[in-house]
C-alpha positions as CSV (number, residue, x, y, z in Angstrom):
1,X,-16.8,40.9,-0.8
2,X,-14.6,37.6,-1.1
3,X,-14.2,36.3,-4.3
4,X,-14.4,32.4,-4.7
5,X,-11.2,30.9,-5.6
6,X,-10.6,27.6,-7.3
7,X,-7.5,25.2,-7.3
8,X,-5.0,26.4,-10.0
9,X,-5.0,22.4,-11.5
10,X,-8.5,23.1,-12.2
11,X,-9.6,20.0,-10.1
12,X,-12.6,22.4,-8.8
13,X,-10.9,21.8,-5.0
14,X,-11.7,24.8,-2.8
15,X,-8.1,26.2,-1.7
16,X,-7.0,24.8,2.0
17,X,-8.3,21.2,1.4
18,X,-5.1,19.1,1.0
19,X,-5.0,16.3,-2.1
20,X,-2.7,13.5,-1.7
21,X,0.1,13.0,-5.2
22,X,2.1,10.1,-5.1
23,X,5.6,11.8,-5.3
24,X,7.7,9.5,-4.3
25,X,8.5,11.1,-0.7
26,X,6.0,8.2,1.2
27,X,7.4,5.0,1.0
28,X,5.0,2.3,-1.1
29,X,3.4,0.4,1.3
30,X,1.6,-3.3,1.0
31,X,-2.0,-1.9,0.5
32,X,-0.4,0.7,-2.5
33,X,0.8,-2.2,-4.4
34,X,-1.4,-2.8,-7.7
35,X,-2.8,-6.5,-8.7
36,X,-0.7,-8.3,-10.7
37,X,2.2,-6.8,-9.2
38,X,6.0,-8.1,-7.8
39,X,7.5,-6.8,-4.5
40,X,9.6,-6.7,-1.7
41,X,9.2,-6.2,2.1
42,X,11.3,-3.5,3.1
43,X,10.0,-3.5,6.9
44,X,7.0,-3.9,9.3
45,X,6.2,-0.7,11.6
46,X,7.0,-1.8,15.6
47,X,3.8,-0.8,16.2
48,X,1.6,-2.9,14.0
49,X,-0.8,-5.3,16.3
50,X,0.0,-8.4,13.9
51,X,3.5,-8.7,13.2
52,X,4.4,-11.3,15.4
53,X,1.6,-13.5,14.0
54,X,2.1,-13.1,10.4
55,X,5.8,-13.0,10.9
56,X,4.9,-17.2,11.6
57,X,3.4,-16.9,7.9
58,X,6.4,-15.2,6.2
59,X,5.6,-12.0,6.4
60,X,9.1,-10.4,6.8
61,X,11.7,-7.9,5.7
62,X,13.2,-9.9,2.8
63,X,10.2,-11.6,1.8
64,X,8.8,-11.2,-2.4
65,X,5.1,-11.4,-2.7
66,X,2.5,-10.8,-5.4
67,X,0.0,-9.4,-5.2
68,X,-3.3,-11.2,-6.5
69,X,-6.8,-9.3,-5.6
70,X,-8.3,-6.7,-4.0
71,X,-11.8,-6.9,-2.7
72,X,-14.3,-5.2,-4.2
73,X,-15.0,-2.7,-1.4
74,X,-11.3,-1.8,-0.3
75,X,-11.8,-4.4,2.9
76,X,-9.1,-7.3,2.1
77,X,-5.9,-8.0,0.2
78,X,-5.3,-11.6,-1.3
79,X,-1.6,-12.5,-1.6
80,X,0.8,-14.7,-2.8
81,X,3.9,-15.3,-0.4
82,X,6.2,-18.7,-1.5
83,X,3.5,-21.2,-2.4
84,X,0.4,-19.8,-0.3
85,X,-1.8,-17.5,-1.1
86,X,-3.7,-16.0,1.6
87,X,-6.2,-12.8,2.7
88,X,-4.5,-9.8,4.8
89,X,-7.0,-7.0,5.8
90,X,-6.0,-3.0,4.5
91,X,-5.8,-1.7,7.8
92,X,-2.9,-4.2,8.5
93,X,-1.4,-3.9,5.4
94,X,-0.7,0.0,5.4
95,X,2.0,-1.0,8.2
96,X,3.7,-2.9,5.8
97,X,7.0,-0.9,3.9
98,X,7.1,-2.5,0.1
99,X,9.9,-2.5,-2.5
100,X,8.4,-2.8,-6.1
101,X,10.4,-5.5,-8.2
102,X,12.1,-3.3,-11.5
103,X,9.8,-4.1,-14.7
104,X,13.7,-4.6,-16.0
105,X,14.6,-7.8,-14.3
């Protein structure tokens, strides 16, 4: 007879399924960044499909953005590199390594 066993957080999670903590071990990336907020471009994986194209926008290691939106259903991004604010889709975004800008500076 097997008992039922529950997550010892008490997040009701049968044991085995795997929950995600931000810990600081996976590096922030583009579609982490909260609105409103300040940040770097640290690098863009080789193996994203657009970083040759919006490496013609800007979008490059060095680069401070903000971030302005997010869509209502998780599809696009809106932000704000230099003077030009413009829409990048998630899936593109998750390839993009950020730096968050210290709330000291």
């Amino acid at each position: 007879m097997s008992e039922s066993k529950k997550c010892s957080c008490g997040c009701g999670s049968a044991p085995g399924k795997l929950r995600e903590y931000r810990t600081g071990t996976r590096p922030m990336t583009l579609a982490d960044l909260p609105v409103g907020t300040t940040a770097t471009i640290l690098r863009v994986l080789p193996e994203w499909r657009g970083r040759r194209k919006f490496a013609d926008v800007g979008l490059i290691p060095g680069v401070e953005l903000l971030m302005e939106a997010h869509a209502p259903f998780g599809g696009l991004l809106r932000i704000r590199v230099m003077d030009t604010s413009m829409a990048l889709h998630r899936d593109d975004a998750v390839c993009i390594m950020m730096k968050e800008k210290d709330a000291a500076r």
